[in-house]
ZAMARGU-4260 file (C-alpha; in steps of 0.2 Angstrom, whole numbers, plus 5000, padded with zeros to 4 digits):
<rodrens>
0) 4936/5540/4921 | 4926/5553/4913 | 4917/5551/4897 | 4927/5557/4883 | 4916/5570/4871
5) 4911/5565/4855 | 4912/5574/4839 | 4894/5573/4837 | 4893/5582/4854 | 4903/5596/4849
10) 4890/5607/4838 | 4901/5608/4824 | 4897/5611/4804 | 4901/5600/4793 | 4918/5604/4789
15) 4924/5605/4805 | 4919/5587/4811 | 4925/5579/4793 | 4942/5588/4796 | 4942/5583/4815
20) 4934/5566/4810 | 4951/5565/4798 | 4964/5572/4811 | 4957/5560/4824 | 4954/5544/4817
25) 4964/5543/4799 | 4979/5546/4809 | 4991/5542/4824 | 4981/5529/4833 | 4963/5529/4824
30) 4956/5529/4840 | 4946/5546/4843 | 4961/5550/4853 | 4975/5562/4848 | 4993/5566/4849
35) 5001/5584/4841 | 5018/5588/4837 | 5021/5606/4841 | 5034/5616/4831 | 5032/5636/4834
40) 5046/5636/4846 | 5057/5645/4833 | 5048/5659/4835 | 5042/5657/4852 | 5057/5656/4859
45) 5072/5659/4847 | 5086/5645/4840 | 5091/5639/4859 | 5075/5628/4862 | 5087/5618/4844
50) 5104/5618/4856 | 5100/5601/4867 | 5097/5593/4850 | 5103/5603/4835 | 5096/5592/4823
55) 5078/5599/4827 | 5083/5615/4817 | 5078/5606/4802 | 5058/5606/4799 | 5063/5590/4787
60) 5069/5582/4804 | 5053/5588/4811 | 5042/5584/4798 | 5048/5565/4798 | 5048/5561/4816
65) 5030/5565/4814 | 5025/5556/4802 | 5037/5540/4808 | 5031/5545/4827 | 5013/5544/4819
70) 5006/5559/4827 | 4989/5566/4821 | 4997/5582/4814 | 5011/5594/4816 | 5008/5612/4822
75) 5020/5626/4812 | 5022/5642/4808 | 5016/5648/4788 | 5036/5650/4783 | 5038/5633/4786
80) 5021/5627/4780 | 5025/5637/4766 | 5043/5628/4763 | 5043/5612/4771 | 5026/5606/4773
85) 5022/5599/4753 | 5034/5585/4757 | 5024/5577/4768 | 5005/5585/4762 | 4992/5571/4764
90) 5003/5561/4775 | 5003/5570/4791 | 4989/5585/4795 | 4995/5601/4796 | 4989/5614/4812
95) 4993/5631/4803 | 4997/5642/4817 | 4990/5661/4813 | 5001/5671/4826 | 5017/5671/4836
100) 5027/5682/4845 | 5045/5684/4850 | 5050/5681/4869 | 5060/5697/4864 | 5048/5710/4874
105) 5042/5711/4890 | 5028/5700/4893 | 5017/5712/4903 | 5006/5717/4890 | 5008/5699/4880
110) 5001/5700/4864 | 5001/5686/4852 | 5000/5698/4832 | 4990/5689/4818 | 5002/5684/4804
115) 4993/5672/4793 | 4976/5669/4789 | 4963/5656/4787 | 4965/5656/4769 | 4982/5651/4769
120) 4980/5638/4779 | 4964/5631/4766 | 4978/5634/4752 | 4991/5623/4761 | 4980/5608/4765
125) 4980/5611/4785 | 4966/5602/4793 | 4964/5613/4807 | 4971/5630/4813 | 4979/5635/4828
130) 4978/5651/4837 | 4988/5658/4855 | 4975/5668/4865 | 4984/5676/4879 | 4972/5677/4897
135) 4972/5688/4908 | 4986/5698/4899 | 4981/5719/4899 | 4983/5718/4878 | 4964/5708/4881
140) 4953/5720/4873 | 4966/5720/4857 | 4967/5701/4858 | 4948/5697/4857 | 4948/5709/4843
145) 4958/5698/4832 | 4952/5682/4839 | 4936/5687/4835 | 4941/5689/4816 | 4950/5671/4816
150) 4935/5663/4824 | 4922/5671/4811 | 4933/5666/4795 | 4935/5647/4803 | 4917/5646/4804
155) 4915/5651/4786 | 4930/5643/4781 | 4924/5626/4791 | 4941/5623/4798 | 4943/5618/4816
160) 4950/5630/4828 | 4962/5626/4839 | 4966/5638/4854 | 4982/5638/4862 | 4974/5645/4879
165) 4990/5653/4889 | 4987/5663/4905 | 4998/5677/4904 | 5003/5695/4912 | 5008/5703/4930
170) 4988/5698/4935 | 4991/5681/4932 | 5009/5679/4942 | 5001/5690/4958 | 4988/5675/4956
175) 4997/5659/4958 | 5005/5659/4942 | 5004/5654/4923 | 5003/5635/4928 | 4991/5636/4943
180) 4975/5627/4946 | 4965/5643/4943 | 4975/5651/4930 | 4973/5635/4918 | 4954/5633/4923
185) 4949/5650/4919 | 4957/5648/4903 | 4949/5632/4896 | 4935/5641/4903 | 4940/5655/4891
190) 4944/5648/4877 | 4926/5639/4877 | 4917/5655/4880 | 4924/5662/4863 | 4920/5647/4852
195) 4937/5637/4851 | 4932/5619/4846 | 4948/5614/4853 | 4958/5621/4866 | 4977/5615/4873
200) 4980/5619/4891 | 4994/5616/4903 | 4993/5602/4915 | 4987/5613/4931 | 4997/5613/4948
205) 4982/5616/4962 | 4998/5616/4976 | 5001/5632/4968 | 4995/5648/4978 | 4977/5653/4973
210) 4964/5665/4974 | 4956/5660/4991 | 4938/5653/4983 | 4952/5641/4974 | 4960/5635/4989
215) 4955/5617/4992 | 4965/5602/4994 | 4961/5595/4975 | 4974/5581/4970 | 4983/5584/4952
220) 4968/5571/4944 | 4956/5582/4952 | 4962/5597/4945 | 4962/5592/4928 | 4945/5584/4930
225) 4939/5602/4932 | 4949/5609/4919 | 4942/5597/4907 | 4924/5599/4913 | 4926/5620/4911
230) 4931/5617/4894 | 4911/5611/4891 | 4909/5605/4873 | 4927/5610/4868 | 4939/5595/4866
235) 4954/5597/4877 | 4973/5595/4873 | 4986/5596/4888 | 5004/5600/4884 | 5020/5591/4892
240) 5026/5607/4898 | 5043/5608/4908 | 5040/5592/4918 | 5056/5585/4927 | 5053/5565/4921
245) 5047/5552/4907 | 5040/5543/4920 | 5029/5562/4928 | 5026/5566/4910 | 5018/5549/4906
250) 5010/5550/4922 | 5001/5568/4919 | 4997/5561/4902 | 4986/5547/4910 | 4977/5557/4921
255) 4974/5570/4906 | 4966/5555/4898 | 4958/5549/4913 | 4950/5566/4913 | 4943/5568/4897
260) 4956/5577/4885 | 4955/5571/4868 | 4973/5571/4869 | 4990/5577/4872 | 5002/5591/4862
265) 5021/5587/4865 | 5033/5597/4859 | 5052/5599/4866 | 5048/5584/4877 | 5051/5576/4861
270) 5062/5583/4848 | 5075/5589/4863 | 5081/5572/4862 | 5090/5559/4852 | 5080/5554/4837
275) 5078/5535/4840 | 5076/5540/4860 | 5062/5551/4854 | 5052/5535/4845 | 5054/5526/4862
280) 5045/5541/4870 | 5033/5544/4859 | 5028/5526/4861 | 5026/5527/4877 | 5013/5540/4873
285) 5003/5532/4861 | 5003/5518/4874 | 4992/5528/4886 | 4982/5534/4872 | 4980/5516/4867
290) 4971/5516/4884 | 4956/5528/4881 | 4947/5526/4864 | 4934/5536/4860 | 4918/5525/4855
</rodrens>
């Protein structure tokens, strides 16, 4: 098992550690270990992510599977934060995202446009803020740019910045794909380079076809052993993405543990089910985490 980073390791100001200090062990397990609810699908994706369970329409149903779920925080949008959020202020930590997209365009030249700033989210009581960088997409130079503005007002602000490191454009599918071994470990990589002090990655797939200096044998706990690892003194969060099982998604969750992430970021894993069946899953989770304190 690899050693899980502190937050005393992770050259953060002041308010950065006290607000991941809060996120991390006031909440969900208390533990040093983390589990986020993301809820940005609406955008993201449009109303037909809400179709296998209709009831996750309502950011009220959201909001209170969270907090009942005990998750560390929920991750939304500002209209929501703005309209849903003071409910549940204090109770469960808000991740304020600052862009979105549509999956309305083309996603050659993906671009995730600014759309909130770090003073809303200081205004709304978030704890952290969260941030979708798009790697290896042609809109680069453009999305650095307004990374770069995000990053600095974080700093001053001392919020904690959480980068949602998705590789992306016609480079990355010639390349193995979104998902692949290389594509997920260059963007940790990425996302460490440009100062996130947390980044949430895909769990990577090393049978994928690779650049030929990635071609190896590496098992899945390898792969994510090196994920983690590029990701330096960044704490790492892996997402449930679109596996088939419980039982494969618990599975990926303990080797992501086993590795080093701080934590995991479930999303339509969990709300694209019955309420009560969503609990059970959700316990499941906390299960593994229960597993891997942080000291």
């Amino acid at each position: 098992m690899t050693a899980r980073l502190r937050l005393e390791q992770c050259g953060l100001g002041a308010g950065k550690k006290a607000r991941l200090h809060r996120i991390l062990y006031h909440h969900g397990l208390r533990n040093g270990t983390a589990l986020f609810l993301p809820y940005d699908q609406g955008l993201e994706h449009g109303p037909r992510d809400f179709f296998a369970n209709p009831r996750a329409a309502d950011p009220r149903y959201i909001m209170k599977l969270a907090l009942e779920g005990g998750f560390n925080g929920v991750a939304i949008q500002i209209g929501l934060a703005e309209k849903f959020y003071w409910d549940y202020a204090g109770e469960v930590p808000l991740i304020l995202k600052l862009n979105g997209k549509t999956e309305i365009p083309p996603e050659a030249n993906a671009l995730s446009p600014v759309h909130a700033s770090v003073e809303d989210a200081v205004r709304l009581g978030a704890d952290a803020v969260g941030y979708t960088l798009y790697v290896g997409t042609p809109a680069q130079e453009e999305d650095f740019a307004q990374f770069h503005v995000v990053r600095r007002d974080a700093q001053r602000f001392g919020i904690p910045l959480i980068v949602w490191a998705y590789p992306r454009g016609e480079a990355i599918d010639n390349k193995g794909g979104r998902d692949s071994f290389y594509a997920v470990h260059y963007a940790a990589r990425t996302a460490s380079e440009l100062g996130a002090d947390v980044v949430k990655v895909n769990f990577p797939h090393p049978e994928k076809h690779v650049p030929p200096a990635y071609l190896s044998d590496l098992g899945s706990q390898e792969a994510i052993d090196e994920v983690v690892r590029a990701a330096n003194r960044t704490l790492v969060l892996v997402s449930g993405g679109s596996l088939a099982s419980d039982e494969a998604m618990v599975e990926k969750a303990a080797e992501s543990m086993s590795a080093g992430a701080t934590g995991l970021i479930f999303g339509r894993n969990v709300w694209q089910r019955d309420y009560d069946d969503s609990l059970r899953f959700v316990a499941e989770l906390r299960d593994v985490l229960a597993k891997y304190p942080t000291p």
